[in-house]
DSSP file (Angstrom, degrees, kcal/mol; ACC not computed):
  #  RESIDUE AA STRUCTURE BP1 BP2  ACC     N-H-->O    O-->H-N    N-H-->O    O-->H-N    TCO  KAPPA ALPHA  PHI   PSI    X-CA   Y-CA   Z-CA
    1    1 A X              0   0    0      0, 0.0     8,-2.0     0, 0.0     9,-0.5   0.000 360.0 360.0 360.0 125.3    9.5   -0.5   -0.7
    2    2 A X    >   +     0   0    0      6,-0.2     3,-1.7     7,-0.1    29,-0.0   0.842 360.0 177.6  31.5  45.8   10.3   -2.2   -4.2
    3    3 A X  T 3   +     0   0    0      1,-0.2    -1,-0.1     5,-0.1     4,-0.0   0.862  63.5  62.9 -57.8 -30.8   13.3   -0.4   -4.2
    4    4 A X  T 3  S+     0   0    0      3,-0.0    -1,-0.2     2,-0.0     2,-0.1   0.584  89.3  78.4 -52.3 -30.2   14.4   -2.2   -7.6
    5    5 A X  S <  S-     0   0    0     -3,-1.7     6,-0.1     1,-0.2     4,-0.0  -0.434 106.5 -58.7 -95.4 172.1   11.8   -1.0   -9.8
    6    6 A X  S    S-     0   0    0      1,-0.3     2,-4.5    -2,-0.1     6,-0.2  -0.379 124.6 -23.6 -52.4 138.3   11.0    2.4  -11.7
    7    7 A X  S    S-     0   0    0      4,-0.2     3,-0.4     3,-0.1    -1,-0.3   0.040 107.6-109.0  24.8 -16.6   11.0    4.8   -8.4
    8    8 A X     >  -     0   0    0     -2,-4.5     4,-2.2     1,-0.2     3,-0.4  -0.563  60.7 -45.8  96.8-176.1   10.1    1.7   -6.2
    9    9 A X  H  > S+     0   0    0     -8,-2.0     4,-2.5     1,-0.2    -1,-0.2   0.817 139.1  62.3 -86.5 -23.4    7.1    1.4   -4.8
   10   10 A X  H  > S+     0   0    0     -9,-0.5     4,-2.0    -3,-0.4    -1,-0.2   0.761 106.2  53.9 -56.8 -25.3    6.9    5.2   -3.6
   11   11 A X  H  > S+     0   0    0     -3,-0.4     4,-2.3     2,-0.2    -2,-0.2   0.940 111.2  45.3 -79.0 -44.6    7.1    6.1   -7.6
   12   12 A X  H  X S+     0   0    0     -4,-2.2     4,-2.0    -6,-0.2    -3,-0.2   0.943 114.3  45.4 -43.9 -58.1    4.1    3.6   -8.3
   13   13 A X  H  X S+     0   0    0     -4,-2.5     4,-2.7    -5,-0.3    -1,-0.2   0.935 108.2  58.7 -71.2 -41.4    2.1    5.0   -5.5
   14   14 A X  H  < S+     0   0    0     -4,-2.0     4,-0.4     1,-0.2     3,-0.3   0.858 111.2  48.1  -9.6 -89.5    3.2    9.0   -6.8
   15   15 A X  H >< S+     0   0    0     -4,-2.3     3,-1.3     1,-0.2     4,-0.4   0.797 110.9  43.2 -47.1 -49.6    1.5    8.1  -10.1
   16   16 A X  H >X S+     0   0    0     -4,-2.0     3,-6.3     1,-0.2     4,-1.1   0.927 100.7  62.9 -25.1 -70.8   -1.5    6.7   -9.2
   17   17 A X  T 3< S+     0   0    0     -4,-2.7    -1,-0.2     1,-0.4    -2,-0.2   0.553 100.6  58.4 -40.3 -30.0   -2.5    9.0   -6.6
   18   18 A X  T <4 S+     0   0    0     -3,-1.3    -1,-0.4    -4,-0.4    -2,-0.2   0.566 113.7  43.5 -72.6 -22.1   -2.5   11.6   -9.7
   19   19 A X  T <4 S+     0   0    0     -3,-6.3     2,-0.4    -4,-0.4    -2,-0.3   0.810 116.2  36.4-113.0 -52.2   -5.4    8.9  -11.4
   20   20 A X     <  -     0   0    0     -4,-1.1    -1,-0.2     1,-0.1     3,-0.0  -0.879  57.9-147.1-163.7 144.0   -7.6    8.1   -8.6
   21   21 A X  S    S+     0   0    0     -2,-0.4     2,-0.3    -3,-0.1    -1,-0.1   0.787  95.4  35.9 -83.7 -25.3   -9.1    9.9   -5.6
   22   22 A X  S    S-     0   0    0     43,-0.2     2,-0.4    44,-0.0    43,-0.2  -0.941  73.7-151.9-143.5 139.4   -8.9    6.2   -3.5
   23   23 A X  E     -A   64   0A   0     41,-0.9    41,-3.2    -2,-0.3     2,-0.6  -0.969  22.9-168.4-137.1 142.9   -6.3    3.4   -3.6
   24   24 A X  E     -A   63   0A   0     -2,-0.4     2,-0.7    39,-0.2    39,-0.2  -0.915  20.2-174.4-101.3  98.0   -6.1   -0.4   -3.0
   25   25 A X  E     -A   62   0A   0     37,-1.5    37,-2.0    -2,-0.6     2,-0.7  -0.798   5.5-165.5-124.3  94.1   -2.1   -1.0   -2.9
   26   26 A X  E     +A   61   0A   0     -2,-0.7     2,-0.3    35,-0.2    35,-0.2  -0.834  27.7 172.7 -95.8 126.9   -1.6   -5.2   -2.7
   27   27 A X  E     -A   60   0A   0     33,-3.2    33,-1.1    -2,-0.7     2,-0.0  -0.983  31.5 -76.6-130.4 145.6    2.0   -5.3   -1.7
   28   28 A X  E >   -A   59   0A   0     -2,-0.3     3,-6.4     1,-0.2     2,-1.5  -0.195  31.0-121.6 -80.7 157.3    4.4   -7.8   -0.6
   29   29 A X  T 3  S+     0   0    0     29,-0.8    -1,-0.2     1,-0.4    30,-0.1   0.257 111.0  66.1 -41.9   0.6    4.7   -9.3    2.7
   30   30 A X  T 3  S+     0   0    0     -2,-1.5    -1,-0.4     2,-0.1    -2,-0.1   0.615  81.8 127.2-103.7 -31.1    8.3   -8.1    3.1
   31   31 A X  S <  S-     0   0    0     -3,-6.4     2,-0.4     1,-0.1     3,-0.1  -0.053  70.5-114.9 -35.3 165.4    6.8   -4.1    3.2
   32   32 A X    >>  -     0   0    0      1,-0.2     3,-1.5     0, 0.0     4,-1.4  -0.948  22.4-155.3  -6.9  82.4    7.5   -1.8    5.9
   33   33 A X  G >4 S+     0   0    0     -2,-0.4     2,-4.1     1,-0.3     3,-3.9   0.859  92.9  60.8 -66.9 -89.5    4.0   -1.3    7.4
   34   34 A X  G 3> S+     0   0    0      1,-0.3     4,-0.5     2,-0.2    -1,-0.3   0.520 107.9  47.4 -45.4   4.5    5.2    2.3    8.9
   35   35 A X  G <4 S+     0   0    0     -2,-4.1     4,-0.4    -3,-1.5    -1,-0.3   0.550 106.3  50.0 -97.0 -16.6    5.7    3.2    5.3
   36   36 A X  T X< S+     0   0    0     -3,-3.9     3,-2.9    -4,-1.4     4,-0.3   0.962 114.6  48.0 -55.0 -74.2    2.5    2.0    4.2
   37   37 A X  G >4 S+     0   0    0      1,-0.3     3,-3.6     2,-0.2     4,-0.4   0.744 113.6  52.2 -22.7 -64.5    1.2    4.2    7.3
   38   38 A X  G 3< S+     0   0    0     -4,-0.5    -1,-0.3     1,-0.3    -2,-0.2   0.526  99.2  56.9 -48.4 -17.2    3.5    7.1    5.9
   39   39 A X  G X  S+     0   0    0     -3,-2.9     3,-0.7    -4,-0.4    -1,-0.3   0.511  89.1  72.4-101.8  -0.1    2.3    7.1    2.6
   40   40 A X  G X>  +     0   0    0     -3,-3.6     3,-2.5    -4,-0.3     4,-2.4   0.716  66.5 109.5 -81.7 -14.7   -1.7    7.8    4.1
   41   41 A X  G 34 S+     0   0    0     -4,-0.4    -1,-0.2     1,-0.3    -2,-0.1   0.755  82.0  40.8  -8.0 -59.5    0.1   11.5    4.7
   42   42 A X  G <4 S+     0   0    0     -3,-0.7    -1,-0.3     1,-0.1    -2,-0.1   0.306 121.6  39.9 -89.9 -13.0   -2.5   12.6    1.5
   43   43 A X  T <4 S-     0   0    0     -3,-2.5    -2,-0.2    -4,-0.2    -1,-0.1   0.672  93.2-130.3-128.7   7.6   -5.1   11.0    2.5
   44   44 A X  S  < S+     0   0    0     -4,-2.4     2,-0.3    20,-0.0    -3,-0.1   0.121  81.7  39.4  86.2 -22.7   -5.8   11.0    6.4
   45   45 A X        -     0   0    0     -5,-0.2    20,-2.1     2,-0.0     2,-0.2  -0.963  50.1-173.8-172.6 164.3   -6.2    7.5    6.6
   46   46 A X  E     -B   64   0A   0     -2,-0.3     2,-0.3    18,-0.2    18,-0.2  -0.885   9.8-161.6-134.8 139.0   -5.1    3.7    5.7
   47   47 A X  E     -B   63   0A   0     16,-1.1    16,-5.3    -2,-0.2     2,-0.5  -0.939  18.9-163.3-107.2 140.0   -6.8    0.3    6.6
   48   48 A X  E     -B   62   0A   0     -2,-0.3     2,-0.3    14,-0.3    14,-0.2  -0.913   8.3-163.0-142.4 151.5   -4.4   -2.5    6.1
   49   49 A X  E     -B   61   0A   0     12,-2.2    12,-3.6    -2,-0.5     2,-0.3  -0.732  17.6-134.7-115.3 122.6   -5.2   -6.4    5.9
   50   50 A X  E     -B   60   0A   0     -2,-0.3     2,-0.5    10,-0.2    10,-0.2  -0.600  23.5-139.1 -56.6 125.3   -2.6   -9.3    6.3
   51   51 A X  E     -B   59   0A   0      8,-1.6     7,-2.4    -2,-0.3     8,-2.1  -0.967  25.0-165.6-103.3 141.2   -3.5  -11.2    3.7
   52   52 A X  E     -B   57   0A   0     -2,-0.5     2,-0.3     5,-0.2     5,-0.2  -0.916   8.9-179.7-125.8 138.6   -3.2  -15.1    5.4
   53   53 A X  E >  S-B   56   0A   0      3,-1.8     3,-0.6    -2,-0.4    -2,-0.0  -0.900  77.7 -12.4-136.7 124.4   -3.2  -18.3    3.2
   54   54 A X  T 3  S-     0   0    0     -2,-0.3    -1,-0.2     1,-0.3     0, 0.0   0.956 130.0 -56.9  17.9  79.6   -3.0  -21.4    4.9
   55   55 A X  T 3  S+     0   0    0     -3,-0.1     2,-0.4     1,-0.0    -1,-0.3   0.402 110.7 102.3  35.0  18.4   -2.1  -19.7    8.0
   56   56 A X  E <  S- B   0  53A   0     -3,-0.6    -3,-1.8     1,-0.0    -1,-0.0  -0.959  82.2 -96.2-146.0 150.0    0.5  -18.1    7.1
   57   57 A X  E     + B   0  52A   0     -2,-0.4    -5,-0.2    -5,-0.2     3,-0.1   0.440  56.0 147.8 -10.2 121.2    1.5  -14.4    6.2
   58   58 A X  E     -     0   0A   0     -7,-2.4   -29,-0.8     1,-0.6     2,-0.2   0.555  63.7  -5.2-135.6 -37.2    1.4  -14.2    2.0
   59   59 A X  E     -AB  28  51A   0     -8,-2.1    -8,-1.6   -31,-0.2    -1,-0.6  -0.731  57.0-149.2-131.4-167.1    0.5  -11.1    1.1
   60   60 A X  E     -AB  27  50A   0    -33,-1.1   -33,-3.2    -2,-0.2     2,-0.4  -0.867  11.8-159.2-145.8 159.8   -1.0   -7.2    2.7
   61   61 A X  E     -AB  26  49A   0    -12,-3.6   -12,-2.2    -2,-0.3     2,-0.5  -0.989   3.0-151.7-122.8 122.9   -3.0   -5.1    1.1
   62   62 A X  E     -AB  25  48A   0    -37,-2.0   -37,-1.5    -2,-0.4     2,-0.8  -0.707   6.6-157.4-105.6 135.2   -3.3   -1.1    2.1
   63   63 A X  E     -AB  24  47A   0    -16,-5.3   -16,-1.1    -2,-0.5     2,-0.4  -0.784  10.3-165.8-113.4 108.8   -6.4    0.7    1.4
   64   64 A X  E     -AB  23  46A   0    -41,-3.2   -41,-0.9    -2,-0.8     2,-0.8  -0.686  50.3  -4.1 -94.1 124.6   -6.0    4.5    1.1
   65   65 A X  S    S-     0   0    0    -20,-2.1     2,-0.7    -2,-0.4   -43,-0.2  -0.744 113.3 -11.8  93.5-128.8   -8.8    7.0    1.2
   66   66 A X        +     0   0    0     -2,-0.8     2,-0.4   -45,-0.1    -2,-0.1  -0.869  56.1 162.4-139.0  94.7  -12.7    6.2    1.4
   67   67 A X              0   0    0     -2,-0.7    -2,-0.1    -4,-0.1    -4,-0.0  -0.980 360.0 360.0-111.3 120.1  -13.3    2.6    0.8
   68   68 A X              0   0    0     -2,-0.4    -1,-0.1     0, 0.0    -2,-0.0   0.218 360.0 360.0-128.6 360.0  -17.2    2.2    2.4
């Protein structure tokens, strides 16, 4: 996940998660949804949404933690 950038996209999520009790993580369409999954470890549960634009696949977005 982003492997290219400062820790990748596991280093991003790291810091946050230190900021903020709930997170919305728009990521690109290329993730590895069983690492999205993997990363809900700390918070018990994930929804995540395909994002679709003119029918097709563009983006997904993971939602961690208690989004009501």
């Amino acid at each position: 996940m982003c492997e290219n950038y400062f820790g990748g996209g596991f280093g991003i999520f790291d810091i946050v998660k230190t900021i903020a009790p709930n997170i919305a993580f728009h990521m690109p369409k290329t993730t590895n949804i069983l690492e999205c999954m993997w990363l809900a470890k700390d918070f018990g549960k994930v929804e995540i949404q395909q994002n679709i634009i003119n029918g097709r696949l563009n983006s997904i977005t993971a939602f961690y933690g208690d989004f009501h």
